[in-house]
N, C-alpha and C positions, 0 to 999 in steps of 0.2 A: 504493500500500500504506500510506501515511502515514495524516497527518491528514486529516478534510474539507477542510481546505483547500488542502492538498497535491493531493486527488484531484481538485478543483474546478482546478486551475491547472493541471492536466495534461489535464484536457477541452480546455481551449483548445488544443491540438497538434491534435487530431485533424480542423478541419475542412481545415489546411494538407496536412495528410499526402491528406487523402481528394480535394482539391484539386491536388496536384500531379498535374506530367505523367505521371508513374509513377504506375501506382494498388496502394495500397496495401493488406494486408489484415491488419488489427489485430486484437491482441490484448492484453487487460489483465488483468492482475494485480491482484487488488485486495484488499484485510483485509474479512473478511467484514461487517464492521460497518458498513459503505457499499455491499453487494453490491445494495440493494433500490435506489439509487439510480441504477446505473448501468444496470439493468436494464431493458431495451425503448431503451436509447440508440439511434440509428439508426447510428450511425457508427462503432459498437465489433461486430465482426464476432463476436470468441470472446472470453468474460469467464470467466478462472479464477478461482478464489476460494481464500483463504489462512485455511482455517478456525481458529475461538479453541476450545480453547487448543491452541498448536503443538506436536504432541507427535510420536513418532515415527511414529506411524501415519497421521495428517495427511498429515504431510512425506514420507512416501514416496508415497503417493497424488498430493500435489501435483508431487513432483520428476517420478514415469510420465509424466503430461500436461505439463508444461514440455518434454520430452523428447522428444516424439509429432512436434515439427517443429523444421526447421533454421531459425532466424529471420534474417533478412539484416542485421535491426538489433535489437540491446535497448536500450533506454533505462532508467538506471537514475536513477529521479528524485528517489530518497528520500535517498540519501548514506548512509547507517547498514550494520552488521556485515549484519544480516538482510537486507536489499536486495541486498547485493554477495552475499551467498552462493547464493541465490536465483539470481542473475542468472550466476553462477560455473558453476550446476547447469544453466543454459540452453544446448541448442545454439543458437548464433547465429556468422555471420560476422562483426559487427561488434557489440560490445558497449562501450557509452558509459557515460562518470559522469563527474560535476563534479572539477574540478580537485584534485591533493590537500590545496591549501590550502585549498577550500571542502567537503571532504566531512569525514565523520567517522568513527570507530572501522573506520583502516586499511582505507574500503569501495573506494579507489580500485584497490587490490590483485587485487581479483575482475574488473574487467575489462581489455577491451585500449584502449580509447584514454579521456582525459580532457579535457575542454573546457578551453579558454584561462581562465585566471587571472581573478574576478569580483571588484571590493570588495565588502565586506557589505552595504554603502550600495545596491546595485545591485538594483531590484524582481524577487523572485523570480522572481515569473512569466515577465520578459525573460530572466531567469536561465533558464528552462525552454525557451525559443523557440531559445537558441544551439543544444541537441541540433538540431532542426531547421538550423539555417544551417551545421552539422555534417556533415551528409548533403546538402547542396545544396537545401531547401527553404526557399524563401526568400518571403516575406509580407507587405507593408505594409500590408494588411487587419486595422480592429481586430479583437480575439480576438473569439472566441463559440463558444458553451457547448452552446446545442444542446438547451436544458433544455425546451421546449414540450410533451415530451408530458406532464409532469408536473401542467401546469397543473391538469386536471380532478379532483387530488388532496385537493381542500378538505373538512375534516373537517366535520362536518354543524353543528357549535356553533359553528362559525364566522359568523354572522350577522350583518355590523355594515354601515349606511351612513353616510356622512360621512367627514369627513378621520380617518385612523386611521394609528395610530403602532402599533411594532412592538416591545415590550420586552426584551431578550433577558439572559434573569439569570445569565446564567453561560458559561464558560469551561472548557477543559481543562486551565488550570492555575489552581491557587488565586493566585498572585500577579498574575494580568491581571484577576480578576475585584473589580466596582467594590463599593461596602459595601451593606448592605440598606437602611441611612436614607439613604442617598442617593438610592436608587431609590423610597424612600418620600417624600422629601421633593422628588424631580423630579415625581413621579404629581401629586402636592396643588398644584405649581405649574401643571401642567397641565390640572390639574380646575379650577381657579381662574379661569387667565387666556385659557383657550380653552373650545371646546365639541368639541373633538376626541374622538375614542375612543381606546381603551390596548387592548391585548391584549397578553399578557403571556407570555412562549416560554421550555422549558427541557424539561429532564429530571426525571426524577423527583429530583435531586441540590437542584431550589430549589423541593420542593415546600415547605418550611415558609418562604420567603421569599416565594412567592407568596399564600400563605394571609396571612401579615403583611400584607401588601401589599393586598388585598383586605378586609381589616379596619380597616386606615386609612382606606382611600380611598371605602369604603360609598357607590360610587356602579352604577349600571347600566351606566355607560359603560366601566368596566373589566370586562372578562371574560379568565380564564384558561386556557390550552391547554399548561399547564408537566402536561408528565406527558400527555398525551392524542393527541399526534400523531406517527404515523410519521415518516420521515425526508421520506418523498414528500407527505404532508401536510403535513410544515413547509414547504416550497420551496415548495408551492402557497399555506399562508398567508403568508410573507413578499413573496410575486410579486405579490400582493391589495392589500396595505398600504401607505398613501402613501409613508411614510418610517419607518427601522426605525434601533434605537441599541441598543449593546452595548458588551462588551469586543472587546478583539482575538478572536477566535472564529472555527469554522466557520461558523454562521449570517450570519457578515457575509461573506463570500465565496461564500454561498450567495446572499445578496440581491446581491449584484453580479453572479454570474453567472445572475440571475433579472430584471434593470434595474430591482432597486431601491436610490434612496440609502441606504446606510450610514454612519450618522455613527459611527464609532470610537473608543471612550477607551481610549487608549494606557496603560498604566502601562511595564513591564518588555522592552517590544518596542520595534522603532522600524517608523516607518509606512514610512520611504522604502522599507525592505525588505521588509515585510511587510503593508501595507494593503491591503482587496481593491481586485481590479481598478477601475480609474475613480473612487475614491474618497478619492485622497489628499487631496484636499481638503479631505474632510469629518473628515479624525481631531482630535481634541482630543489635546494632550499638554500636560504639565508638564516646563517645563525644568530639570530634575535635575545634576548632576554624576554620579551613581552609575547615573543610565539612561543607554543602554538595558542593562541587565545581561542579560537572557536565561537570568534566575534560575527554578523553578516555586517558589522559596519566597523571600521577600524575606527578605536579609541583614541583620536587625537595623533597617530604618527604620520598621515599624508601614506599609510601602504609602506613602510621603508621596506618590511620584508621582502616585497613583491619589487620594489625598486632597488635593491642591491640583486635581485635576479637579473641582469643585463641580456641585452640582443649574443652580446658576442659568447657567453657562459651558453646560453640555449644553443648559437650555430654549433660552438667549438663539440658538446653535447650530440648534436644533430649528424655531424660528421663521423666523430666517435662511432656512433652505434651504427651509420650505413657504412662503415669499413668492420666492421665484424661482421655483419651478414654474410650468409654464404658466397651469392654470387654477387656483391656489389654492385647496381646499373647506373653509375654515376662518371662523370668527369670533374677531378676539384681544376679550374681554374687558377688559384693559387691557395698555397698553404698558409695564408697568412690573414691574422682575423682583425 
């Protein structure tokens, strides 16, 4: 019901569940604002949906169908008021949530058992896998997503060959998200010192930083899809694209759970807990005193975490990881940043 990247880190349960000796038959809950994504999953049996905006008529509609079956377990993965309530209005035998020292606004209340005590420090997602070892399902298999039928979802302006990078301008909170000369002035190093291609990913929210960005860079080799792709189009272009860079975001948890690298500029988060799967490697942070706050509006620093992340730290970064790739498709122009 969360974020994208909440709902992306709770796919990962479900090949364990469908895997075990017990076979299971699932059912997800999910904010209508991701319903297109999870839909045609092979692995998700019944997908209820939590239509916007929540009003009473919604909610009694949704509570009938939570109510239709006795569940043997809920899993409650969000930690918030709305999720425990939700889960509160569920028949089920055993109903889970995160410890009460890791959940929030009193959600521990609405169910009957709570998982053993997590530091913050502790990657979500593993955070997500103890419901499973909860109920006895237990997996040394790395996660996976399950995301293939998605692939054939590539918008038709999608047209590039060669090494291609994946821009992604923005974020659900204004405080993770990096500044627009920065991403102006990564694109010109780019266009410079390689012959790679940009595509550029958002919402209608960076469509005037896109158009910026496009007017700088007055090359052919940047083209934009900020504003032009479904959610099932974006995960098919980002699964396309050599290597793909952003803020902390869904879209990077999309590309992990699609195998591509995501490189991460961290500002207000911290990666240990929150970087997508397989990718802590690649986050970029600035060592702050005042991060990781877990602020959506910085307290007075003007962003410095996010502004000691520099253009040339992300290319030098960017470069790094397409010279370890297998077969590299790039030409650098010069070595020099």
């Amino acid at each position: 019901m969360g974020s994208l990247g909440d709902v992306l880190r709770g796919l990962s349960l479900l090949k364990p569940l469908k895997s075990a000796e017990r076979k299971f038959e699932i059912t997800w809950l999910v904010d209508s604002r991701w319903q297109s994504l999870l839909q045609g999953h092979l692995l998700i049996d019944h997908l209820l949906v939590v239509d916007r905006p929540i009003n009473l008529k919604n909610l009694r509609s949704l509570i009938a169908k939570l109510r239709e079956n006795n569940f043997d377990y809920v899993f409650d993965l969000q930690r918030i008021f709305k999720s425990g309530l939700l889960s509160f209005l569920t028949k089920g035998t055993r109903k889970l949530s995160f410890n009460r020292k890791n959940s929030k606004e009193y959600n521990y209340l609405f169910n009957h058992e709570e998982l053993p005590y997590f530091p913050e420090t502790f990657p979500k997602i593993d955070h997500y896998h103890q419901f499973l070892r909860q109920i006895g399902v237990v997996t040394n298999e790395p996660y996976q997503f399950e995301l293939d039928y998605l692939l054939p979802e590539l918008p038709k302006d999608f047209q590039t060959e060669g090494y291609t990078i994946g821009l992604v301008l923005e974020s659900s909170w204004e405080s993770k998200d990096w500044f627009l000369a920065s991403y102006q002035e990564l694109v010109s190093l780019l266009l410079n010192k390689t012959n790679w291609n940009l595509v550029l990913l958002g919402t209608k929210k960076s469509s005037e930083w896109s158009d910026a960005i496009l007017q700088i860079a007055n090359s052919s080799r940047v083209i934009s899809l900020v504003a032009k792709t479904n959610l099932k189009q974006l995960a098919a272009v980002i699964a396309k694209v050599d290597l793909a860079v952003g803020p902390d975001s869904g879209p990077g948890h999309l590309a992990s759970a699609m195998g591509t690298k995501y490189i991460t500029i961290f500002g207000p988060t911290a990666p240990d807990r929150v970087a997508p799967y397989g990718a802590r490697a690649l986050a970029i942070e600035a060592e702050l005193i005042c991060r990781p706050c877990y602020k959506k509006s910085c307290p007075g620093f003007q962003k410095a975490c996010l502004r000691l992340v520099t253009p040339k730290l992300v290319f030098a970064k960017l470069l790094s990881e397409s010279l370890s790739d297998s077969q590299p498709r790039f030409t650098a122009t010069s070595d020099k940043c």
